[in-house]
N, C-alpha and C positions, 0 to 999 in steps of 0.2 A: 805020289806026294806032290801036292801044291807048291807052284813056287809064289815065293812071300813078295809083295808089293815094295816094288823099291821105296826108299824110304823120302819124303820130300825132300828138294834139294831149295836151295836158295834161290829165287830169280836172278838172272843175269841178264842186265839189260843191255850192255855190251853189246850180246849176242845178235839184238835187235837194230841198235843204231852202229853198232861198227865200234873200232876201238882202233886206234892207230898206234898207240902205244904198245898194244897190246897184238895190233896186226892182222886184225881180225875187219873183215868188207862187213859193211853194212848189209844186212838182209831184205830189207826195203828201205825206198825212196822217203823223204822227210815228209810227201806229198801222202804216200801208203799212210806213216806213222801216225798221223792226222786221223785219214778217215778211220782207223783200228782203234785209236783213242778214245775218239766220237764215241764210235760203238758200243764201247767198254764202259764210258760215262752213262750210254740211256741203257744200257744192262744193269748196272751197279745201283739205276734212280728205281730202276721197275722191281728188281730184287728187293728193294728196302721200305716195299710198298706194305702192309700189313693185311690188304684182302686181295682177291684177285682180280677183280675188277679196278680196285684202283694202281693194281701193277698194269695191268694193260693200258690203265689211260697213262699212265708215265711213260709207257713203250711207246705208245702213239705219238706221243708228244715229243718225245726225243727225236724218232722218225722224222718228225713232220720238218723239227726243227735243224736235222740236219740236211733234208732233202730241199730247203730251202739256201742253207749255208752251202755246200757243195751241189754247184752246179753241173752239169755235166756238159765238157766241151766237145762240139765236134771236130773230127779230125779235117782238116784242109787239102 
């Protein structure tokens, strides 16, 4: 017997950024929640592309334009 797919639950974003009230530590830093956002935003543009060449050039271009916005620091 198959067990049956749990059923969706609601996002909790709590989970993500922490909750004080609630008592709950932050899972990543505000610095993480950024670059995860980023990501989500040039997935969400390339998704909603209607061929597949021009979901790739929306992926590219999300990339391009986040590899210019975060930089990457080196350590001292």
């Amino acid at each position: 017997m198959k067990k049956r797919p749990s059923p969706l639950r609601p996002f909790d974003l709590t989970r993500y950024v922490g909750s004080e009230e609630r008592g709950i530590p932050a899972r990543y830093t505000p610095a993480q929640l950024i670059v995860l956002s980023a990501g989500a935003v040039g997935l969400l543009a390339a998704l909603a592309q209607p061929t597949e060449p021009a979901a790739r050039a929306a992926a590219h271009l999300a990339s391009k334009h986040n590899r210019r916005r975060f930089q990457p620091r080196l350590n001292k």
